[in-house]
C-alpha positions, 0 to 999 in steps of 0.5 A: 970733178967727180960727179959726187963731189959735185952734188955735194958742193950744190948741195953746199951752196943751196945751203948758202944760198938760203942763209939770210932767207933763213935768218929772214923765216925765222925772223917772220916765226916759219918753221923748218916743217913748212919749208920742207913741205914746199921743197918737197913739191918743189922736188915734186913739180920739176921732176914732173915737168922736166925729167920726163921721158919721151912718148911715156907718161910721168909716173909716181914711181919715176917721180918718187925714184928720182926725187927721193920722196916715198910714192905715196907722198909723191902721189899725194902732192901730185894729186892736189891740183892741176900744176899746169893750169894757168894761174888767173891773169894779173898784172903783175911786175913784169907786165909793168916792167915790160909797159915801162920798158915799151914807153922809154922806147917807143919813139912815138912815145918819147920826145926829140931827145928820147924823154918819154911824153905824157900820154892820154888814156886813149887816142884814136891815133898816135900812142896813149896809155891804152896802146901800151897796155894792150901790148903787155896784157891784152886780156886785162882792162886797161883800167885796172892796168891804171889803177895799179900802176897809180898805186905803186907809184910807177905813174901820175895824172897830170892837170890835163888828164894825161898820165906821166911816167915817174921814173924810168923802171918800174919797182914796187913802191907800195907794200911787201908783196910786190917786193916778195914778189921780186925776191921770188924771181930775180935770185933764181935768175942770178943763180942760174947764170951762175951755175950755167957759168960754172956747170957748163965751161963749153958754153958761151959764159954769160955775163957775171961780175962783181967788185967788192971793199971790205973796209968802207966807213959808214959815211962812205958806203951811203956815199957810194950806194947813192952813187952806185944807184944813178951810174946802174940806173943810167946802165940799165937804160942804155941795156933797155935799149940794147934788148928792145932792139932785138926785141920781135915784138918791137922791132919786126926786122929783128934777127930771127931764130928760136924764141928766147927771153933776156934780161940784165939785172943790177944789185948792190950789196952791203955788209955789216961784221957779226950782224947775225948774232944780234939778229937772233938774239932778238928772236929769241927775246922775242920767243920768250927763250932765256937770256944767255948769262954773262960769266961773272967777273972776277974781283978787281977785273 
């Protein structure tokens, strides 16, 4: 495929890949104008960060003949703050995840049949909810840690001041930024396997599939996305387990090498047919925009 072909056919799926987005930000009433200042510093910040050459310094210039984007804006974006420093620590998803992850397979942690046990706050020895908290966040208070996983549901206190683990993965359970959170993350990820797959042929493909029916009734979808939810979480499982032995931080006899992370994720889809027509009509009733009219019928039709 030649090399312009190919820029247009990402620039073909980029669109495609933010079409429910849009439908979903005008929804929300965000502008295009708002969109299109953070793709500009998106454009900005990885040309910045993984575009430069060498032993030289990442010019303006570089930045704005690699992006596009006029040197004085570039110069603008790259002066409004300092993208590489650390954001404040904040137990986030993957801090819980990973504290999930550690207690479904610490065998200290979990009974004779792999169950995970309630666990004291603290113990002097043996596991407790401490232990597992300074593994995944050491420079957070194991109590702030508590607090917020109490809020999203991920655990309980039982009678004898034990803390008990509610399910065996962690999703958000309150509110819409925990979730936005998810939306920021997980799509990224599909998408680059996918263009790893498709872009790099020579490498090893990963892992990448999927089954699709297109005339399933009402009933029968609810049906199979209950039944879809327990054969994914049940393969979920089985891969946590499958990572956390290789995982160094686990498992000291682990194969060594250069450092990576690695993860498997599992969705489900559901379509409805023509469901962005009633969608944007509502938008537009919303905004005050004037119905569309019908064609008058002819008389005796």
């Amino acid at each position: 495929m030649k090399k312009e072909d190919s820029a247009e056919q990402l620039v073909h799926a980029a669109a495609e890949i933010l079409r429910p987005l849009v439908k979903r930000l005008l929804v929300a009433n965000v502008p295009f104008g708002r969109l299109e200042a953070r793709l500009r510093e998106l454009f900005v910040e990885i040309a910045e960060r993984e575009f430069a050459l060498e032993h030289r310094p990442q010019t303006d210039s570089r930045v704005a003949l690699l992006t596009g984007i006029n040197r004085k804006e570039v110069h603008r974006i790259r002066s409004g703050g300092d993208a590489t420093k650390p954001a404040p620590a904040k137990f986030g998803r993957n801090h819980a995840a990973s504290l999930v992850s550690r207690w479904l397979t610490d065998p200290r942690a979990c009974d004779a049949g792999g169950k995970p046990l309630p666990l004291p706050y603290r113990a002097a020895r043996g596991p407790s909810f401490v232990r597992l908290a300074r593994e995944v966040a050491a420079d957070l208070p194991p109590r702030a840690i508590l607090d917020e996983l109490l809020r999203s549901g991920a655990i309980r206190l039982e009678s004898d001041d034990r803390i008990a683990l509610q399910a065996d993965s962690y999703v958000p359970a309150h509110g819409a930024n925990e979730k936005l959170d998810m939306l920021a993350e997980d799509p990224a990820q599909l998408v680059e396997t996918m263009l790893r797959n498709v872009l790099e042929p020579d490498g090893e493909p990963l892992l990448q599939r999927k089954v699709f029916y297109d005339n399933l009734g009402a009933d029968g979808a609810a049906r199979a996305r209950a039944e879809v939810r327990r054969a994914g979480e049940k393969f979920l499982r089985t891969m946590n387990a499958v990572l956390a032995r290789y995982d160094r931080d686990r498992n000291p006899k682990a194969p060594g090498g250069g450092r990576r992370g690695a993860g498997v994720g599992v969705y489900f889809f559901e379509t409805a047919p023509d469901e962005t027509p009633a969608v944007l009509t509502g938008i537009e009733r919303e905004r005050g925009a004037p119905r569309r009219k019908r064609p008058k019928r002819e008389p005796g039709k």
